[in-house]
N, C-alpha and C positions, 0 to 999 in steps of 0.2 A: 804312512799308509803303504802296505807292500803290494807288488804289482802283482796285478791280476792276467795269467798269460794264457785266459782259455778263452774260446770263441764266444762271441755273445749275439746271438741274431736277433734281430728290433726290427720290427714291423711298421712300416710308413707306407699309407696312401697304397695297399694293394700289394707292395714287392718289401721282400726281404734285404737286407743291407747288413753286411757281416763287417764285425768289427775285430781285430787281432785283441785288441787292449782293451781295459777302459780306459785308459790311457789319453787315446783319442779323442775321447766327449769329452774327458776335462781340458786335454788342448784349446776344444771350441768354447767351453766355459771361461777360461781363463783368457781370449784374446777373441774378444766380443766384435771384435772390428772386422773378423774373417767368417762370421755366421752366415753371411750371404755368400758363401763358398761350399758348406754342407750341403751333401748332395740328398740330405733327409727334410722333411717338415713335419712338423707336428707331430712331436712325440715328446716321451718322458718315459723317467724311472724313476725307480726307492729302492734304496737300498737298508737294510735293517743288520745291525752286529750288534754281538756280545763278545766280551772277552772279559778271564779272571785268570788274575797271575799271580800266584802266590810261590812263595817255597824259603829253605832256612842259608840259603845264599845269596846274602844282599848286605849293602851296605848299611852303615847303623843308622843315619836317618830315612831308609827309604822304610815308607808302608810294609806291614808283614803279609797285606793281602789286601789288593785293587784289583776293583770290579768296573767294568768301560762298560754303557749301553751307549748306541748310535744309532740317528735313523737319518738318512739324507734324500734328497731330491734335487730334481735337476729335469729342466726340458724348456723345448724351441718349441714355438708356434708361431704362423705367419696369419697378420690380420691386415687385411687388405696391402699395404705394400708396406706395410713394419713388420720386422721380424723383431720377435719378442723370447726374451731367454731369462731363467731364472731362477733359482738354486733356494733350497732351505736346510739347516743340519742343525739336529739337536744333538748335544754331546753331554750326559751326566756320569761323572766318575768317583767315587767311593774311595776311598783311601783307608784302609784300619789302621790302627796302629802304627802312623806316620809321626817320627821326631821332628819338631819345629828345626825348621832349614831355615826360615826367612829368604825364601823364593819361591819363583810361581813353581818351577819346576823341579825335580831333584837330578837332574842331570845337568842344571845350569851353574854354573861356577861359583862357589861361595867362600865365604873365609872360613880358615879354620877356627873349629869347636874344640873347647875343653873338653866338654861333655854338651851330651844330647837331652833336652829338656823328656820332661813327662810325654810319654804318647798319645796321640791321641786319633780323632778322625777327622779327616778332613772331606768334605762335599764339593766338587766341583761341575760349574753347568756352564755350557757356551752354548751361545745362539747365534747362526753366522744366517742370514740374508741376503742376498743378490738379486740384482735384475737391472740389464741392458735392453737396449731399442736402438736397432740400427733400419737403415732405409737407403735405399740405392738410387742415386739422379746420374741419367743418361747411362743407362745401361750397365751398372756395376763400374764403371770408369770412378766415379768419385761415391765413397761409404761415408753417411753420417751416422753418429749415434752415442746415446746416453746412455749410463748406468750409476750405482750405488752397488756399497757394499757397507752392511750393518753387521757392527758383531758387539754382544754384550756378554761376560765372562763374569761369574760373581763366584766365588771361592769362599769357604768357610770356614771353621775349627769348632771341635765341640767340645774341645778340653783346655782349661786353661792355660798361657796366654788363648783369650780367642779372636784371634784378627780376621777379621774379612776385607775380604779385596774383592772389589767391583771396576771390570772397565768395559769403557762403553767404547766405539768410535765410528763415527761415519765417516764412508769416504768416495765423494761423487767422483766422477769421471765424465770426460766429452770427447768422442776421438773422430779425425779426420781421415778418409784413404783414398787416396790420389794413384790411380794407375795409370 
């Protein structure tokens, strides 16, 4: 994801709060145990992209033309003394004319090819999920709090060979913070 280096002002409870980055919110997103540290409550975003990359300077098995849609979300709310945070991102990507690499990726490392099978398209959808609950005993001195993180990825081919890959995985968490 490339950074984002322009001002962003979010609106909470009455007053303005300027952020250099997005940078920042995903800080808070990614280290759930410090949400009781944001000097915000109750808020949210979406964010929505497209992007389409084509051209005739590319290696022989990448795509001759992928097309990315995204729509993500993200936001904190406090309900009675849990503060509650949590994320969703749909990610569908289109692949034309992609030679079977046999990997998720075409940037991930593979063995070398005699030659590049038949082209074809490939369809790929991620779905990632989150949500933490933290809660503060004796005044911010000690953080408790839970979360999850669900992501389900299903990949496909619509030219022979046609392999699909599906992965699924959950991954709970429980964190403790002792000041």
């Amino acid at each position: 994801m490339a950074q984002d280096t322009t001002n962003t002002k979010m609106l909470s409870g009455g007053k303005f709060v300027l952020f250099n980055t997005m940078n920042e919110i995903e800080f808070y997103a990614n280290h759930p145990v410090l949400l009781h540290q944001v000097p915000f409550t109750n808020f949210g975003f979406a964010q929505l992209s497209y992007n389409n990359t084509r051209g005739l300077f590319k290696k022989t098995q990448e795509p001759e033309s992928t097309t990315q849609l995204a729509f993500s979300s993200f936001g904190i709310r406090d309900v009675k003394r849990l503060r509650v945070s949590g994320g969703f991102t749909y990610e569908k990507e289109w692949q034309f004319g992609a030679r079977l690499a046999h990997r998720y990726n075409i940037n991930d490392p593979s063995p070398y090819y005699l030659f590049a099978q038949k082209p074809g398209n490939w369809d790929k959808v991620n779905y990632i999920l989150s949500g933490d609950i933290t809660t503060d005993l004796k005044n911010n001195k000690v953080i408790i709090g839970a979360g999850a993180d669900y992501i389900a990825r299903q990949n496909y081919r619509s030219t022979d060979p046609r392999p699909q890959i599906n992965v699924f995985s959950f991954k709970p968490r429980v964190f403790l913070d002792i000041n």
